[in-house]
C-alpha positions as CSV (number, residue, x, y, z in Angstrom):
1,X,41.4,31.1,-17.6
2,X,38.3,33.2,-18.1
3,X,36.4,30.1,-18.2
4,X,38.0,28.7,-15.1
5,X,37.2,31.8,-12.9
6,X,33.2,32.0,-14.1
7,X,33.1,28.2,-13.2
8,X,34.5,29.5,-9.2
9,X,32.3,32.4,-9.2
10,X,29.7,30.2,-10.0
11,X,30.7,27.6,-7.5
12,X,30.8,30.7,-5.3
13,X,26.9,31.8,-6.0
14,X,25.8,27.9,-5.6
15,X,27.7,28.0,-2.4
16,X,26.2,31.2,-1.1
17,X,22.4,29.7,-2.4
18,X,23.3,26.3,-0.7
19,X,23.9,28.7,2.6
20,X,20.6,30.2,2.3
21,X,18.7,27.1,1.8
22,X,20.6,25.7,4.9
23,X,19.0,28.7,6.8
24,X,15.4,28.4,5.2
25,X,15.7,25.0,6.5
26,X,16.3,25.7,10.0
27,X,13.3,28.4,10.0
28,X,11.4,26.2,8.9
29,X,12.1,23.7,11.5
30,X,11.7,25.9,14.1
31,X,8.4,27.3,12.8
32,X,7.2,23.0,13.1
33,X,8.4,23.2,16.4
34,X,6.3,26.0,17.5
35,X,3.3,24.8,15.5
36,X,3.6,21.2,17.3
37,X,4.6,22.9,20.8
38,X,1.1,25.0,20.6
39,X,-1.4,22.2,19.8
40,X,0.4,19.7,21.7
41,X,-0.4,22.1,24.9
42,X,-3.7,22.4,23.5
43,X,-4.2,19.3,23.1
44,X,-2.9,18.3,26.4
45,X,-6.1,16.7,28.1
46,X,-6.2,13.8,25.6
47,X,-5.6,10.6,28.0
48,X,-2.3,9.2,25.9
49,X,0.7,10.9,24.4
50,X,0.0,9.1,21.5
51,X,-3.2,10.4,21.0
52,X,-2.0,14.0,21.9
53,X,0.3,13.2,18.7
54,X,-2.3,12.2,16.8
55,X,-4.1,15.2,17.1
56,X,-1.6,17.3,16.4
57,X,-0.6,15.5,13.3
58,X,-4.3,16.2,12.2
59,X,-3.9,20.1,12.3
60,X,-3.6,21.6,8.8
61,X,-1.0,24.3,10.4
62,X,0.9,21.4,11.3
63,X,0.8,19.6,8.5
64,X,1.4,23.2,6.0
65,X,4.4,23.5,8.6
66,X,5.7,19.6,8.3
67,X,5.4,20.8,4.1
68,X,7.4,23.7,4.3
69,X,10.4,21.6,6.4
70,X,10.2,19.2,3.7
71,X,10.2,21.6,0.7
72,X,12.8,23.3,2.5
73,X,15.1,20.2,3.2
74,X,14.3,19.4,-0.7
75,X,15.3,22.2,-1.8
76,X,18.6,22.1,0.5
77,X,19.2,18.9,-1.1
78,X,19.2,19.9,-4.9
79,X,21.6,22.9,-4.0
80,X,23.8,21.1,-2.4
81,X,24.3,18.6,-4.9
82,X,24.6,21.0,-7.7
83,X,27.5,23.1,-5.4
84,X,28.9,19.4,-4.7
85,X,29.3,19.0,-8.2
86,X,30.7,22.3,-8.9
87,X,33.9,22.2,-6.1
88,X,34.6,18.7,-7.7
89,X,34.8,19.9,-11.2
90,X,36.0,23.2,-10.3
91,X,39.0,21.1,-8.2
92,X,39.5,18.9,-11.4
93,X,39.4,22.2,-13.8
94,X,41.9,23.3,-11.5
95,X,44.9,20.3,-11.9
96,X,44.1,20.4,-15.8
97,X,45.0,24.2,-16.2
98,X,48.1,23.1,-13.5
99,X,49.2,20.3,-15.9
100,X,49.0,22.3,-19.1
101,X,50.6,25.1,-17.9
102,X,53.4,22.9,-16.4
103,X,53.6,20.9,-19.3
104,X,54.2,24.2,-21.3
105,X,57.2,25.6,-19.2
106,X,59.0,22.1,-19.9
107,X,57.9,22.3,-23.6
108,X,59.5,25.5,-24.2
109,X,62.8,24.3,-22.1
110,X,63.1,21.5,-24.5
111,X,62.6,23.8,-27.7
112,X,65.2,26.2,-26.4
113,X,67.8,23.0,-25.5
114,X,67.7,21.2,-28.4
115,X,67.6,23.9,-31.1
């Protein structure tokens, strides 16, 4: 059982890091936002919207910003699958010890009857 309940608590810490990279994430979004928002007003005089993209897409804030959302969603990603994997085997930990410990009580009836 010691086992079992270092596997939740570190199910527990994988969920709590998969909460934090959900909320690096979002930052990070937000910062592109702002980044593309800035030079796209900046930029506004170009003749096509397409070019005003263009442009923006060519600024190295832009593009350190568009690698930050990207690191960030990678990141999310990884975490997520390793607290995906955790609940699953935590869930399958789980039934085990249930079975066993069930199996027991029925064990030791049978011992007692048929003595």
């Amino acid at each position: 059982m010691r086992l079992y309940n270092q596997f939740t608590s570190w199910t527990g810490y994988s969920g709590g890091e998969l909460a934090r990279a959900v909320v690096a994430e979002k930052q990070a979004e937000r910062k592109l936002k702002r980044v593309e928002d800035l030079y796209t007003i900046q930029y506004k005089s170009e003749k096509t919207v397409a070019a005003t993209k263009a442009m923006v897409a060519a600024e190295p804030e832009f593009q350190a910003a568009e690698d930050e959302v990207d690191a960030c969603f990678a990141y999310r990603k990884l975490v997520e699958s390793i607290y995906t994997d955790c609940e699953r085997k935590a869930a399958a930990a789980s039934r085990e010890l249930s079975r066993r410990i069930s199996r027991g009580d029925a064990e030791t009836r049978n011992g007692k009857m048929n003595v």
